[in-house]
N, C-alpha and C positions, 0 to 999 in steps of 0.2 A: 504494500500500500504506500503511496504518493504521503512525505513527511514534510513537505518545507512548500514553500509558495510554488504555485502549477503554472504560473505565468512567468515564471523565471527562465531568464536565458542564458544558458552555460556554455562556454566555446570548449570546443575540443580543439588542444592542439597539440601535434606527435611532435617535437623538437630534433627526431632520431638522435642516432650514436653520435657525442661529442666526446672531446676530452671532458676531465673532471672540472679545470677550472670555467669552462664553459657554461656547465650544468650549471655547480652551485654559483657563479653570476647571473644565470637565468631566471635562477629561483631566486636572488636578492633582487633583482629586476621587476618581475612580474610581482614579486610583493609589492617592492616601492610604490607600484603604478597602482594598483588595486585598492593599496592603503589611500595613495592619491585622488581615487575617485577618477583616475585615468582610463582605465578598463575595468572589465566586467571579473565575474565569478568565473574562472577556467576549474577546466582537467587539463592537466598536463601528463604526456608520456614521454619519459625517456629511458634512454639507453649511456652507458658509460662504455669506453674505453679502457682498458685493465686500469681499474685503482684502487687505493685502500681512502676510505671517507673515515675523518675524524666525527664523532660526537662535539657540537660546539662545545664542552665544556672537556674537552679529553685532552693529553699532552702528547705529541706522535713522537718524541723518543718512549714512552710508557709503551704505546699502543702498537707500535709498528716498529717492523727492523726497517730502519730507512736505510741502511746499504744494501742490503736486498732488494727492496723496493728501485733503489738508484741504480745497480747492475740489472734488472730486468725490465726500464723501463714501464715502472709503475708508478703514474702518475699519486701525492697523497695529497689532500684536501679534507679541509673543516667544512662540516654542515654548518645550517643555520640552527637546526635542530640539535636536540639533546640526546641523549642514547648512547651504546656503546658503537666502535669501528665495527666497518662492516669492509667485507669485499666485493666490488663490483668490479666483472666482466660482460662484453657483448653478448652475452649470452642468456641475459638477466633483463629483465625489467623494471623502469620504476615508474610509480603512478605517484600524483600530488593534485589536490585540492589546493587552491588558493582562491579567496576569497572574503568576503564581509562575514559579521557574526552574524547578521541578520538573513543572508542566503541559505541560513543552516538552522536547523530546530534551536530553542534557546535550549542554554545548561552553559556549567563551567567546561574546561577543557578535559575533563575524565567524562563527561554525557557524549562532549562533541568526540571523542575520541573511539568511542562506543558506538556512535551514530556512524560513524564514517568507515570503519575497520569490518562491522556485520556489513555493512555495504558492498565492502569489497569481498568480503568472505560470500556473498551472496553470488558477487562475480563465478568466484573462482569454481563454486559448486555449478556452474552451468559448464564448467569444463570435466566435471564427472568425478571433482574429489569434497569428498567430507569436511568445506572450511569448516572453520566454526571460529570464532572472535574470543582471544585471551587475556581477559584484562592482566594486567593496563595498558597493552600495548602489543601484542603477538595476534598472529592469526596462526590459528593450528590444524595440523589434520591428523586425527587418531594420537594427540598429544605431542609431537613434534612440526617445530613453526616452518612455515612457509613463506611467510611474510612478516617480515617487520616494523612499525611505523613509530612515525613521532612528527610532531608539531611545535609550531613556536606563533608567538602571537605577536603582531606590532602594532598597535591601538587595537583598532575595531576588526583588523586585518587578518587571516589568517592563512598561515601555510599547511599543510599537517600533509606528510608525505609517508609512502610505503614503497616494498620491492615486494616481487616474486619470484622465487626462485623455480627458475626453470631448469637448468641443469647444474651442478655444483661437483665442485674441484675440491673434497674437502682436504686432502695434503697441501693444494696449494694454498688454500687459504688459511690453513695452519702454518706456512711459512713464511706465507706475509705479516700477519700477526705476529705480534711477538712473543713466539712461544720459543722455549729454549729448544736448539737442534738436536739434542738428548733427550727432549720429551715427544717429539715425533713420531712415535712408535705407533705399531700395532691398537694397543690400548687407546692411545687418543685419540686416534683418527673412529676405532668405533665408540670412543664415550660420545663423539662430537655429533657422531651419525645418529647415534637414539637421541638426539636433543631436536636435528635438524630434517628436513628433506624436500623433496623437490618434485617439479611436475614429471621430468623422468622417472623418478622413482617409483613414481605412484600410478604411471599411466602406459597403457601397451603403446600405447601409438602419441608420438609429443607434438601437443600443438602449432600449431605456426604460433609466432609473434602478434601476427593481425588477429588472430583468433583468441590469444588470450585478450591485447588490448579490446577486443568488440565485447568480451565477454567480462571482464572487469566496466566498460561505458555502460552494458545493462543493467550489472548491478548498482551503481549509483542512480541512474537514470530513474530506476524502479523504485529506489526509497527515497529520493529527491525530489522525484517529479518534473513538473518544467521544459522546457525544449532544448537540446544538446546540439549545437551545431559544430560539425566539423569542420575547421579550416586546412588547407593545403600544408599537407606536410613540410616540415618547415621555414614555414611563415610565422613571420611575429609581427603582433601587434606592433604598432607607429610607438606606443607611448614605451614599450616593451623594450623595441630594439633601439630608442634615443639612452635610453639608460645605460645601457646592455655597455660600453664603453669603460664609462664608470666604473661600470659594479666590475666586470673586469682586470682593471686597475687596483682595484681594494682587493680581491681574492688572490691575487698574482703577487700581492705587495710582500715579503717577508713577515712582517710581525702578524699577519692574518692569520698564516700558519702555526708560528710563536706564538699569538694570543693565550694560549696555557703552555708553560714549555716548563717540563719538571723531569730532572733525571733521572732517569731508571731505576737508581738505585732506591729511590724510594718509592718506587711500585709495592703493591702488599705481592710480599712473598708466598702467601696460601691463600688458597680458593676451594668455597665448596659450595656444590650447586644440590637443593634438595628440592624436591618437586615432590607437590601433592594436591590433594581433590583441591584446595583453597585460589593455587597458585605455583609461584617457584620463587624459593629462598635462596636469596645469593649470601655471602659472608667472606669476607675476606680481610687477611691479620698480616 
């Protein structure tokens, strides 16, 4: 059932595979403009080029081996958003709402976070696997996430983005990370795998890209309501791409990157992850 105004006009627009600093400029971009009252409420699709994305509030010597990262030509970049690193390859997709509070059911950012995650998990089930929305921020299927999201707000503004993982490298994303090359093992590559999975995993036959994006547009479409219009693949908005320079300039700047910059050695040395009917316990000393 149709949850937010039926007379509402939502643009679609696929930005395709960029580098990283691209993305996360596009997304400080299309905020600006939106908070500006410049443009409308979007969906946005993208695709990354190999990279490792910081958590806005994360340190990428903590998070990432950046000589790895630097020998294999991996781009790494801070989100706008909050959350842990994540790794993106072409092979992945990511979806974002950007928009006013008012184009979305009211609630603080745990309703709207709810509202928009079952949406997407609605997607994903028309592609034949069991989402289901994991607060506070996971979509899962049969209790391992497929998607991740998170959100950040600038006034009345909002961005709140997710991926889906359609196929996954879990060694390599264990070595962009910074996990010690002694912990690489057998062991972690399958602790990492009961946490994680993917539309490969889960499906005989793997969808096209256009087919999951069509099927992630249905499910927002369906609990939003409103008219989706798709524009030409990458094309941006007038107010979008005058920004687009700017915001470029700030992501590409060194201290953007530095914005949290803490040396490893004071990373917590233990981690434990417990998971039950409630949730998932992280702790780490």
């Amino acid at each position: 059932m149709s949850r937010s105004r039926n007379g509402q006009l939502w643009s679609v627009l696929d930005t395709g595979l960029r580098d990283a600093d691209e993305n996360i400029a596009l997304d400080r971009a299309l905020l600006d403009a939106v908070a500006a009252g410049e443009w409308g409420p979007t969906l946005r699709f993208l695709r990354f080029h190999d990279s490792a994305l910081l958590g806005h509030h994360q340190s990428p010597r903590q998070e990432v081996d950046l000589d790895y990262c630097a020998a294999e030509g991996i781009q790494v970049q801070r989100r706008l958003t909050g959350g842990g690193a994540i790794v993106f390859d072409p092979s992945q997709i990511g979806w974002e709402l950007v928009c006013l509070r008012r184009h979305l059911p009211p609630g603080d950012m745990t309703a709207l976070s709810r509202e928009i995650c079952e949406a997407a998990a609605a997607g994903l089930r028309r592609l034949g696997v069991n989402a289901q929305y994991r607060p506070r921020n996971d979509i899962e299927v049969d209790g391992r996430k497929i998607s991740g999201t998170g959100g950040v707000l600038d006034g009345e503004a909002v961005l709140f983005q997710g991926t889906v993982l359609i196929e996954l490298d879990i060694p390599r994303m264990l070595r962009i990370l910074r996990v010690p090359v002694e912990k690489l093992d057998a062991h972690a590559i399958h602790s990492v795998a009961e946490r994680v999975t993917s539309l490969r995993a889960l499906l005989p036959e793997l969808p096209s890209m256009a087919a999951v994006r069509q099927a992630l547009l249905e499910g927002f479409r369906e609990r939003f309501g409103g008219h989706w219009e798709d524009m030409a693949e990458g094309d941006l908005p007038g107010s979008v791409a005058r920004r687009l320079p700017q915001a470029l300039a700030e992501v590409r700047a060194p201290d953007w990157l530095s914005l949290q910059d803490r040396p490893p050695e004071e990373q917590s040395l233990r981690h434990a992850i417990v998971r039950t009917s409630g949730g998932t316990l992280r702790a780490a000393v």
